[in-house]
N, C-alpha and C positions, 0 to 999 in steps of 0.2 A: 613162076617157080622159085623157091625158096631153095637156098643154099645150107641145107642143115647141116653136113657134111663137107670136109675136105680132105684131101690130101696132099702132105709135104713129101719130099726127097730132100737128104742132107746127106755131103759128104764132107770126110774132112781127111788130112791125111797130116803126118808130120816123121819128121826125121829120128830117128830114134841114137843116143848117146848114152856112150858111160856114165853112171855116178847121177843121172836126172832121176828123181822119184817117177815111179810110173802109178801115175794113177791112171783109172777108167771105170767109166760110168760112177765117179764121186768116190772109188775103193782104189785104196794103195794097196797093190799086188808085189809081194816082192823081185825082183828085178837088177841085175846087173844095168838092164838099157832101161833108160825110158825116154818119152816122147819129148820134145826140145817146144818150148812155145814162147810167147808173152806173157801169157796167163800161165795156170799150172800145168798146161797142156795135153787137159783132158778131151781127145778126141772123141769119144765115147759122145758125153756131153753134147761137146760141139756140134757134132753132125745129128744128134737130139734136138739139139736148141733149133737150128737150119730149118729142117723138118718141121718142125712145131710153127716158125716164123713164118717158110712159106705156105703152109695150109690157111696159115690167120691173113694173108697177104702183107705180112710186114716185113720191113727190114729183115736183111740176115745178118746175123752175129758178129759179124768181121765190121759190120757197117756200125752197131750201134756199139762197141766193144772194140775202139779202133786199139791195134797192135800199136801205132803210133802215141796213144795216151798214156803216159809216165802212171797215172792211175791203176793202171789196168797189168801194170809188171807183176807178175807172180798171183793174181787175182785167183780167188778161186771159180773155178768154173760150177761147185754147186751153187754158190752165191750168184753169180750171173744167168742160171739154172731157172729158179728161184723168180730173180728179176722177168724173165723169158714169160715165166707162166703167166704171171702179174698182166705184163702185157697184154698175151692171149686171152687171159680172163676180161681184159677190159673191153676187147673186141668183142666178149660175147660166147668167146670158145671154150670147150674144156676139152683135155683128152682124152681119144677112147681105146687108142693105144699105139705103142710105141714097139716097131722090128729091129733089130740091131744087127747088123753081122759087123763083126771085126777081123780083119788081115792081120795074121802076125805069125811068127816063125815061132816067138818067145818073146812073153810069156805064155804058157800055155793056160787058157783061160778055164778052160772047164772046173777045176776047182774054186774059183770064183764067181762062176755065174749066177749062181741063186745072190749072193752077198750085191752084189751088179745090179741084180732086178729089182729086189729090193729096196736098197738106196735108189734107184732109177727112178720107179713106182712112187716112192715116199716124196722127191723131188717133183716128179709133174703130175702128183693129184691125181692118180690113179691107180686101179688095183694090184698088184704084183699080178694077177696072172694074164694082166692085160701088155707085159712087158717082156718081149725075148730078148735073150743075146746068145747070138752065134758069133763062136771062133771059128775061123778057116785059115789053115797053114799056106804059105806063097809054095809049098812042098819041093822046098831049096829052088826053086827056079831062078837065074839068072835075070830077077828083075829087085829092085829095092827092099820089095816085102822079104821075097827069098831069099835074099843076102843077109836079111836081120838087120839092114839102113833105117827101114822104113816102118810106119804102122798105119793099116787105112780103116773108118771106121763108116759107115753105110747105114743110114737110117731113114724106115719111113715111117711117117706117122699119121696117123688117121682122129680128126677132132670133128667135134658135134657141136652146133649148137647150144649154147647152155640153158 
């Protein structure tokens, strides 16, 4: 039996701060808060990238993009994005698409979403309509996301064969 198909899970989560640009999924949103990182702290991305690496069975993101590499301060995450596919195409894979939900209080995503898929789609080589992103509120609850601390982003991804 042949492995034509796989599927990844990617999560990622980061702290969110005054005055940090908030990108996600490759779009600067404008924002009082945005996410804190090494890179530019696009979790969107990040838990894209996870997903995609483990369906191809390779490293995850944090392992080949260590937080510890002075390189890697302020990096963009479309550019490591990019890097990501590269990989997976060299294994053999290509994407056939990519689920997104994202946690957040603020910003409120829906105004961004197509602009999200899009950059997404155009980053891992696939077609916009093979890429969702959902926003879901913490709906003030008394945990990080609900407080406005936090922002968590949830990705799966499904690759084929090439």
């Amino acid at each position: 039996m042949t492995n034509d198909l796989r599927i990844g899970l990617g999560i990622d989560v980061h702290r969110l701060e005054p005055g940090r640009p908030c990108i996600l999924g490759g779009v600067e949103i404008p924002s009082p808060l945005g996410p804190t990182g090494h890179s530019d702290a696009d979790l969107v991305l990040h838990a894209a990238c996870d997903a995609v690496l483990g369906a191809a069975g390779l490293d995850d993101l944090g392992t080949l993009y260590s937080d510890q590499d002075p390189k890697n301060a302020g990096r963009s995450s479309v550019e490591m994005s990019a890097e990501v596919i590269r990989l997976v195409r060299d294994r053999g894979f290509e994407v056939c698409s990519l689920d997104l939900v994202v946690e957040t209080e603020r910003p409120i995503l829906k105004p961004h979403r197509g602009t999200m898929r899009r950059k997404i789609a155009a980053v891992f080589g696939c077609p916009e309509d093979a890429v969702n992103v959902k926003g879901k509120s913490g709906e003030g609850l008394d945990h990080p996301i609900g407080r406005r601390e936090a922002i968590r982003a949830t990705a799966v991804a499904l690759l084929r064969r090439a």
